[in-house]
N, C-alpha and C positions, 0 to 999 in steps of 0.2 A: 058378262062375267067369264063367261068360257073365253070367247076370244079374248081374253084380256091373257086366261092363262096361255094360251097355247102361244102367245105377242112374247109373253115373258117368257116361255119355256121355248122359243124358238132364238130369241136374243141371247138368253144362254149357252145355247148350242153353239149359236155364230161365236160367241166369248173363248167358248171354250176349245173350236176348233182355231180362232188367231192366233190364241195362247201356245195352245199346243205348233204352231206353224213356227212362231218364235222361238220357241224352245229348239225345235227341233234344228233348226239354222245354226244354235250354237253348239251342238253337241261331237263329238270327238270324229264317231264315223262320216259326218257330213264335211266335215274339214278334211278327213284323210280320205276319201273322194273326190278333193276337188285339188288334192294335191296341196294341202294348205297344213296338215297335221305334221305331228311334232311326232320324228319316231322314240317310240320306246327304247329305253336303257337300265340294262340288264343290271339289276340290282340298285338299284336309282345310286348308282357311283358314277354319276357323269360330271364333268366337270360344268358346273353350274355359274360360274362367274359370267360377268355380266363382258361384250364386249362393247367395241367403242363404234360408235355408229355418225357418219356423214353425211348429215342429208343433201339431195342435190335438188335440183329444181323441178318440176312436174314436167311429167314425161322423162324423165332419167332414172334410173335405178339409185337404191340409195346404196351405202356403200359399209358392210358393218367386219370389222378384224380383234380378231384376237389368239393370242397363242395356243397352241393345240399340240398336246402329246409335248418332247421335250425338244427344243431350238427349231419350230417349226413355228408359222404367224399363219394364219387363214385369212384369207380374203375372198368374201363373199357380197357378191350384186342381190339384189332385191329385183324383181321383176315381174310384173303383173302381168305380161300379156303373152308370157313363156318361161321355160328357164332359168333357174338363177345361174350365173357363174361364179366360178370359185376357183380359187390360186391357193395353193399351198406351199410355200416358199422357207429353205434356213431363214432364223434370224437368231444370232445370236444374245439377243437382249429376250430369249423365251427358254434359255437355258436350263433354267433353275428349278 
């Protein structure tokens, strides 16, 4: 009867400590550690639209643009095994 509890109250610990391991993998500081988090915006008035994204084939960066501030386009690479790149170029179709 005892080792049964202490089988159970030891299976719990292990639950409790996966749990807590998952958790912790998604949380905000463990992302902005690894260089993966989303910086903060001062009054959450960022421009929140969605841009247009290109996938390319594995092993390439994927390729996501969209306009930024007034008659400029962003273009930005996705890159897993270092920095992203980014181009900020006029365009006038971002005018408005």
């Amino acid at each position: 009867m005892r080792r049964e509890r202490i089988r159970a109250a030891a299976g719990a610990a292990a639950l409790v400590l996966a749990a807590g391991a998952v958790l912790a993998g998604c949380s905000q500081s463990y992302n902005d550690e690894r260089g993966k988090g989303d910086a903060p915006v001062r009054g959450k008035a960022g421009d929140d639209t969605p841009a247009e994204v290109y996938n390319m084939p594995d092993g390439f960066g994927n390729l996501a643009t969209k306009c930024v501030g007034h008659g400029f386009r962003a273009y930005v690479t996705t890159n897993a095994t270092g920095p992203s790149n980014v181009q900020i170029v006029e365009d006038e179709s971002c005018a408005s």
